[in-house]
N, C-alpha and C positions, 0 to 999 in steps of 0.2 A: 534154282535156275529156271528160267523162264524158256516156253519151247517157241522157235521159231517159226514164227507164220509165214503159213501153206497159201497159196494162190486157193480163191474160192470164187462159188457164183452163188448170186440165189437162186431158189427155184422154190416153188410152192406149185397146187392146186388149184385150178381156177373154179370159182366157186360154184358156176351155176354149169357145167360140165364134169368138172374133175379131172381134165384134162393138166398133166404134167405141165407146168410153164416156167419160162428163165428170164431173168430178169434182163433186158437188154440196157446197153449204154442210154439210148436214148430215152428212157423210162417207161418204152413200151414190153409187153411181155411175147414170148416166142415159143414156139411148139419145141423150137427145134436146140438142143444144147451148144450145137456151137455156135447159133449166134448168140447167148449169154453175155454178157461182161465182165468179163476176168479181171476180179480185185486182188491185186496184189500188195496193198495196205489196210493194215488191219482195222486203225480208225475208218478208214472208207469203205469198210466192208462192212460195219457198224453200223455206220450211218445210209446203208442202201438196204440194208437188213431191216432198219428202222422206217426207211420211207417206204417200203416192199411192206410193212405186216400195218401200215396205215389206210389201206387198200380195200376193207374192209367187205366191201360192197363187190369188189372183184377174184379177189384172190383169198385161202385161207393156208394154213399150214405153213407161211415161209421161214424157211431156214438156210443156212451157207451151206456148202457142200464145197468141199475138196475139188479142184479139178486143176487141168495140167495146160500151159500153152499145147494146140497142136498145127497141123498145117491147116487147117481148116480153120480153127478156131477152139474155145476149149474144147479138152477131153476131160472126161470121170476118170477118175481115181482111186472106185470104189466100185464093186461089185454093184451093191444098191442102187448105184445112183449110174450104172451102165443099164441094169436092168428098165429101171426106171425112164430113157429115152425110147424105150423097144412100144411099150404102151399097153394096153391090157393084154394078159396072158390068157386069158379063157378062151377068145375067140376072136378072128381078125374084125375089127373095130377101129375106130378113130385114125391113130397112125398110120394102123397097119392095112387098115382098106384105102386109104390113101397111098398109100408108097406099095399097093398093089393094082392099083388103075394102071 
């Protein structure tokens, strides 16, 4: 029996930062997870999985991750991938000296 597919987004690293990124609807990429593009079919997550790791020059690492409609727009699902919007843990950097101005 085959398992039912979950709502996903992409997300990778963008290459020449490292900075977390989401794939948006419109095929640009986003700091930020809820503007992501929440696929909700599994060939179409497939195939944005596939345009996403074609990228080569911009982005590496991309994979699906699990996420939820929210009122904002997606949510994580997952530990990992909540942690993962927060941004480096060592010291305030990228996100987080940003959303501390």
């Amino acid at each position: 029996m085959s398992r039912r597919f979950t709502p996903k987004i992409v997300t990778a690293n963008r290459l020449r930062e490292g900075d977390v990124v989401y794939l948006k609807a419109d095929d640009s990429w986003s700091l930020l997870h809820h503007e992501a593009e929440l696929i909700e079919d599994e060939a179409h997550a497939q195939m944005r999985l596939l345009h996403a790791a074609a990228q080569k020059l911009t982005i590496v690492g991309a994979y699906l991750a699990d996420a939820r409609p929210g009122p904002n727009g997606p949510e994580p699902t997952h530990f990992r991938e909540e942690f993962r919007t927060r941004g480096p843990s060592n010291y305030n950097h990228g996100k987080q000296a940003d959303l501390a101005s």
